[in-house]
PDB file of N, CA, C and O in Angstrom, chain B, residues numbered from 101:
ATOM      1  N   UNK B 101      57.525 -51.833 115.604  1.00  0.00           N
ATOM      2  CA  UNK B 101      56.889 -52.978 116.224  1.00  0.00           C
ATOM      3  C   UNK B 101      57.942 -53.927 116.793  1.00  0.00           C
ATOM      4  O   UNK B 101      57.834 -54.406 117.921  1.00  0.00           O
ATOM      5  N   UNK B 102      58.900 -54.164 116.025  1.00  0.00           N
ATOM      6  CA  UNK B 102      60.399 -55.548 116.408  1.00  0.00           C
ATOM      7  C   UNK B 102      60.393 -54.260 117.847  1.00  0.00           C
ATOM      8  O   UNK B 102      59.966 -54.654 118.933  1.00  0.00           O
ATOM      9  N   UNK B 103      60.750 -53.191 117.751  1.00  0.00           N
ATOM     10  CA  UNK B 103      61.630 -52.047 118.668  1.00  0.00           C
ATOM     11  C   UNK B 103      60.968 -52.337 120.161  1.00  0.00           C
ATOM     12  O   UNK B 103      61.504 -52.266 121.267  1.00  0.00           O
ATOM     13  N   UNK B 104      59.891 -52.615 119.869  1.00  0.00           N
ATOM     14  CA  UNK B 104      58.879 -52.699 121.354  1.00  0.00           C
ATOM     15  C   UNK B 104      58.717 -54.027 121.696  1.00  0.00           C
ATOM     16  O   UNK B 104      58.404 -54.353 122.841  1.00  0.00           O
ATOM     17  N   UNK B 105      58.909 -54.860 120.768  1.00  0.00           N
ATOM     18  CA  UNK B 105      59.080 -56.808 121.315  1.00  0.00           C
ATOM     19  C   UNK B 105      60.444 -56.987 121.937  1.00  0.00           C
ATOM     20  O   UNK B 105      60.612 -57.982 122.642  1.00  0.00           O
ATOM     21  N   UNK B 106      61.579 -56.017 121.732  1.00  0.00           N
ATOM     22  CA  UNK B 106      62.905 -56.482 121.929  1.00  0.00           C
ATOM     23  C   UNK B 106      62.922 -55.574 123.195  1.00  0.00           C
ATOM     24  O   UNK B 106      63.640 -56.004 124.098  1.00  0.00           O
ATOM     25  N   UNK B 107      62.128 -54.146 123.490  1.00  0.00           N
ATOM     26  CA  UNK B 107      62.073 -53.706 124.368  1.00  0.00           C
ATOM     27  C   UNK B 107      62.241 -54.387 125.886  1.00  0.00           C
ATOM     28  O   UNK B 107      61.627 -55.422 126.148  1.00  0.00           O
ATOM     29  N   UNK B 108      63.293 -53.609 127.077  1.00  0.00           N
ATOM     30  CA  UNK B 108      62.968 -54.651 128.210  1.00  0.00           C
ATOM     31  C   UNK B 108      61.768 -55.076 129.292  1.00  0.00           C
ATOM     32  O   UNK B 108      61.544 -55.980 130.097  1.00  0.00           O
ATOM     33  N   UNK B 109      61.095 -53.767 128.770  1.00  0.00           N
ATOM     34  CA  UNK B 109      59.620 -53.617 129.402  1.00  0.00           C
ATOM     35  C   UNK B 109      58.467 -54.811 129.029  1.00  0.00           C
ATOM     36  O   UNK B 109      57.461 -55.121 129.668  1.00  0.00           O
ATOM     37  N   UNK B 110      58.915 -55.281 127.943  1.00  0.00           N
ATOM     38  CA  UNK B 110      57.816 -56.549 127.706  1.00  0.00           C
ATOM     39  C   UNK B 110      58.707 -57.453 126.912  1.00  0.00           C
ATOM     40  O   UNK B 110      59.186 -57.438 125.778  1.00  0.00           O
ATOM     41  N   UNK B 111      58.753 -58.491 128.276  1.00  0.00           N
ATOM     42  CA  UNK B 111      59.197 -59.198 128.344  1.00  0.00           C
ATOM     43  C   UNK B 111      58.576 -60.857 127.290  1.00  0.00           C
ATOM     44  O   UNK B 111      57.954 -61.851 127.665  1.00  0.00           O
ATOM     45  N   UNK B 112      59.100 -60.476 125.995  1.00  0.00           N
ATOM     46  CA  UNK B 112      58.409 -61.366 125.000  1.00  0.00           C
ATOM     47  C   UNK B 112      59.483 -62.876 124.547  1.00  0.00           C
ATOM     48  O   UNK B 112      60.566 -62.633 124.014  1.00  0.00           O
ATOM     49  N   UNK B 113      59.235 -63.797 124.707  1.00  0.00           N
ATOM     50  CA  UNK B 113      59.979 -64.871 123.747  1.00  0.00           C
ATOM     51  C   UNK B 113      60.785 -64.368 123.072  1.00  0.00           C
ATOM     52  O   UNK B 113      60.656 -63.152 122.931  1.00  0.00           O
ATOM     53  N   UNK B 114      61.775 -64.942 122.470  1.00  0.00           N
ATOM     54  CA  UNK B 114      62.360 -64.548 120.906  1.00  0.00           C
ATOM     55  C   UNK B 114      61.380 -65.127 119.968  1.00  0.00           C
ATOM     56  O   UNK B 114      61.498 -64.623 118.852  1.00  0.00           O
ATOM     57  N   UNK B 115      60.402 -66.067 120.053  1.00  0.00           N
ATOM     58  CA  UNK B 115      60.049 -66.350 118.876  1.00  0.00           C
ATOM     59  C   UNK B 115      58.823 -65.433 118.802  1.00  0.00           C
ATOM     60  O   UNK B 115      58.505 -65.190 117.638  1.00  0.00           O
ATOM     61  N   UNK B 116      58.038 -64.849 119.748  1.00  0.00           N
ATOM     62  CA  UNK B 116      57.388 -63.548 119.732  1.00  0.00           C
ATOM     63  C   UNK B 116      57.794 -62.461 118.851  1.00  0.00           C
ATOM     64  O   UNK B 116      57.115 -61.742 118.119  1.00  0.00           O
ATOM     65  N   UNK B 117      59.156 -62.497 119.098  1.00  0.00           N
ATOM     66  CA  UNK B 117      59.580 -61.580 118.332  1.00  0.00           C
ATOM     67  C   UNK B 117      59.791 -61.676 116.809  1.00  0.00           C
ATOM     68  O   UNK B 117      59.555 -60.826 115.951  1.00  0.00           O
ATOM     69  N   UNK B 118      60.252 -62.813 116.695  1.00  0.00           N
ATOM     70  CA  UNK B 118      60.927 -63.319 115.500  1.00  0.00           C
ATOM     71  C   UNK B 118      59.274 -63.408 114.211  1.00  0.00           C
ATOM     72  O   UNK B 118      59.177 -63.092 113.025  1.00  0.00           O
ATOM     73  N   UNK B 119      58.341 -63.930 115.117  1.00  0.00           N
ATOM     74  CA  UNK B 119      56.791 -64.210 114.462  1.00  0.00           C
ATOM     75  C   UNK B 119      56.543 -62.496 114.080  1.00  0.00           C
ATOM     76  O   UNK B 119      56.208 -62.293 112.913  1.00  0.00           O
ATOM     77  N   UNK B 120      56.713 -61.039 115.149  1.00  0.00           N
ATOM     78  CA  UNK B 120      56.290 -60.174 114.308  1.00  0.00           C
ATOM     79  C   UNK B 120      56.696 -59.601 113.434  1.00  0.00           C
ATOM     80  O   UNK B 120      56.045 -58.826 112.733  1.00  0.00           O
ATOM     81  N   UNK B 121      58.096 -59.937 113.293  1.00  0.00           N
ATOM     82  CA  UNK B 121      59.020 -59.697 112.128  1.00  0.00           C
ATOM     83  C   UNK B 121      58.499 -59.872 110.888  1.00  0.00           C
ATOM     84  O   UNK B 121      58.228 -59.096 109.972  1.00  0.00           O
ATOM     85  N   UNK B 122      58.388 -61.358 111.081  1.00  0.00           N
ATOM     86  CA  UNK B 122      58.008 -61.676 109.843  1.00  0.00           C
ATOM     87  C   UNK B 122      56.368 -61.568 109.628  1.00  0.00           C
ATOM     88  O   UNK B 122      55.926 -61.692 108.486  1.00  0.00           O
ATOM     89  N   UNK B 123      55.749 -61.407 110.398  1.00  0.00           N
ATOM     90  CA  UNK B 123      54.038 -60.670 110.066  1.00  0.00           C
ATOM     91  C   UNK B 123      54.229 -59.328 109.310  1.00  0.00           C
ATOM     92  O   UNK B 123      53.459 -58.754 108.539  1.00  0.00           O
ATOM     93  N   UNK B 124      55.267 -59.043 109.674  1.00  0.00           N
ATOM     94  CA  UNK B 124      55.127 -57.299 109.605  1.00  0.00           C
ATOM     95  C   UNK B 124      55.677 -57.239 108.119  1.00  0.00           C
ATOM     96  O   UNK B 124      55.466 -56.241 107.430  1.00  0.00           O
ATOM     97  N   UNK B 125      56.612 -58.674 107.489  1.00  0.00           N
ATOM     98  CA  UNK B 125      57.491 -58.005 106.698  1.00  0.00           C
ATOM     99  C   UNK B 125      56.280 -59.003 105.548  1.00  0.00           C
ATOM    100  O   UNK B 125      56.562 -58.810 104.365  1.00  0.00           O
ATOM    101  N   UNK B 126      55.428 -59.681 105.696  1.00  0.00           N
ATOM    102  CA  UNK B 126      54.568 -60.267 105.042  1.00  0.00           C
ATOM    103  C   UNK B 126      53.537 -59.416 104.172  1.00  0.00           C
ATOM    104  O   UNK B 126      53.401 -59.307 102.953  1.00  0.00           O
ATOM    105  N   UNK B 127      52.555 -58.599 105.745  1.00  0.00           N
ATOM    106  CA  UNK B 127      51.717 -57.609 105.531  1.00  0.00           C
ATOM    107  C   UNK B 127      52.680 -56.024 104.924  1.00  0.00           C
ATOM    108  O   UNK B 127      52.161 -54.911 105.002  1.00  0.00           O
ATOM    109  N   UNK B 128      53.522 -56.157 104.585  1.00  0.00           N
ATOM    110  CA  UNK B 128      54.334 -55.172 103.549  1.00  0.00           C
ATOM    111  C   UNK B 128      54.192 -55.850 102.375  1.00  0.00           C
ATOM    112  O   UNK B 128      53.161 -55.369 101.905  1.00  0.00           O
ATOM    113  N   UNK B 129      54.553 -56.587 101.693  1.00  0.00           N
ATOM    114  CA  UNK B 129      54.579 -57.197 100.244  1.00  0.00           C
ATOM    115  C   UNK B 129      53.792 -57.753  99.475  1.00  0.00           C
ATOM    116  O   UNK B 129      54.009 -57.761  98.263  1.00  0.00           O
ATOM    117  N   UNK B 130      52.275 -58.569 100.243  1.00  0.00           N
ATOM    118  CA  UNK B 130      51.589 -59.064 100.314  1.00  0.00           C
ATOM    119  C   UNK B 130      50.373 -57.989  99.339  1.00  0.00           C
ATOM    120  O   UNK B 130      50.142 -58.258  98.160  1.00  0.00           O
ATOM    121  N   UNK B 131      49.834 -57.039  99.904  1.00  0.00           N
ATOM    122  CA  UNK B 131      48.848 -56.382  99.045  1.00  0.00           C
ATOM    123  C   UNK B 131      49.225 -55.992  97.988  1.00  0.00           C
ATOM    124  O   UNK B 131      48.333 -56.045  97.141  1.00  0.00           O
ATOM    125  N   UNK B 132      50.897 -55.317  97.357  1.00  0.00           N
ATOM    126  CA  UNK B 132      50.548 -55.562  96.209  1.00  0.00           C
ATOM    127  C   UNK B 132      50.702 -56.369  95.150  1.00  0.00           C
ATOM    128  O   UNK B 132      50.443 -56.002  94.004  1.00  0.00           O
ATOM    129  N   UNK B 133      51.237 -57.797  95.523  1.00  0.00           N
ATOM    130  CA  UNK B 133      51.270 -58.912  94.898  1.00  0.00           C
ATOM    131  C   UNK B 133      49.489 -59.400  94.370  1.00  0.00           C
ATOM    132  O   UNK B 133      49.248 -59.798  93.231  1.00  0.00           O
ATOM    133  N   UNK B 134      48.552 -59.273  95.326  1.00  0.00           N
ATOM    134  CA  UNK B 134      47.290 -59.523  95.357  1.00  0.00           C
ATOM    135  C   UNK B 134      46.538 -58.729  94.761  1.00  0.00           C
ATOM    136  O   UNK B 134      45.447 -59.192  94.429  1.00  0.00           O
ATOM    137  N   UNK B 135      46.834 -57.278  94.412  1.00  0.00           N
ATOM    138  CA  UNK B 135      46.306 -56.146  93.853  1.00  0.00           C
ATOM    139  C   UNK B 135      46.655 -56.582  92.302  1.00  0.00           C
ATOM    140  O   UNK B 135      45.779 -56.557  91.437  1.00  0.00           O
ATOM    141  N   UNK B 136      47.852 -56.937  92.059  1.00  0.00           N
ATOM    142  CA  UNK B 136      48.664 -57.098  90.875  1.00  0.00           C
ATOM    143  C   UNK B 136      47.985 -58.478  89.985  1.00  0.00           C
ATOM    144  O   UNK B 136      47.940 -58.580  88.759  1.00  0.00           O
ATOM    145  N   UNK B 137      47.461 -59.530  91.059  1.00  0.00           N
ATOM    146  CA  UNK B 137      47.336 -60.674  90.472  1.00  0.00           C
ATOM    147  C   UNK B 137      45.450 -60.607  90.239  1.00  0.00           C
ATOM    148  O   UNK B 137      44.781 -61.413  89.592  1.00  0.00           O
ATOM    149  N   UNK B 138      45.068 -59.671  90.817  1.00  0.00           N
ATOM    150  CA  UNK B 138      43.579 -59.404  91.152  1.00  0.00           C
ATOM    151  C   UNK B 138      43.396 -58.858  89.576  1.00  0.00           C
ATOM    152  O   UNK B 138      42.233 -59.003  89.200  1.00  0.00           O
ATOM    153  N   UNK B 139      44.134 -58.362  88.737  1.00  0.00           N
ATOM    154  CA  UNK B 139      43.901 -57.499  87.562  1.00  0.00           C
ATOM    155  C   UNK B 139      44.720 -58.092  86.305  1.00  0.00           C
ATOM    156  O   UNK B 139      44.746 -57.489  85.232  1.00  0.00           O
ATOM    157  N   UNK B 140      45.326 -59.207  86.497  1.00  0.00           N
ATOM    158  CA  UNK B 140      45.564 -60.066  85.476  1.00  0.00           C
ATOM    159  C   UNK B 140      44.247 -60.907  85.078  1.00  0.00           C
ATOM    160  O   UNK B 140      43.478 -61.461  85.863  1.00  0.00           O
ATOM    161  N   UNK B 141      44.185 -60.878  83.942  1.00  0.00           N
ATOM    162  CA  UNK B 141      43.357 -61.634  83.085  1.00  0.00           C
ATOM    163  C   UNK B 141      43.801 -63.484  82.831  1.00  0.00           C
ATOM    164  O   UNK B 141      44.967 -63.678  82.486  1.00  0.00           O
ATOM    165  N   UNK B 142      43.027 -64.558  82.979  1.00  0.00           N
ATOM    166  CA  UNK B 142      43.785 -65.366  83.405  1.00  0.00           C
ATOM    167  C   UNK B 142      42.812 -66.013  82.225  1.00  0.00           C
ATOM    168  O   UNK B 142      42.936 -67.194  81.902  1.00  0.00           O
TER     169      UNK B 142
END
């Protein structure tokens, strides 16, 4: 996904880029923190 924002064919912001970075590196870590906290007993 970064490979095709930095691409010269689409011509994106850096902060375009910089925003799917970090979407991408969010929606990686994110489900199983939520899976994990979904099955604690509180």
């Amino acid at each position: 996904m970064t490979l095709a924002a930095t691409s010269s064919w689409w011509d994106a912001p850096r902060a375009v880029v910089l925003l799917v970075g970090v979407l991408t590196v969010q929606l990686a870590l994110m489900p199983p923190a939520v899976v994990t906290a979904l099955g604690e007993d509180v």
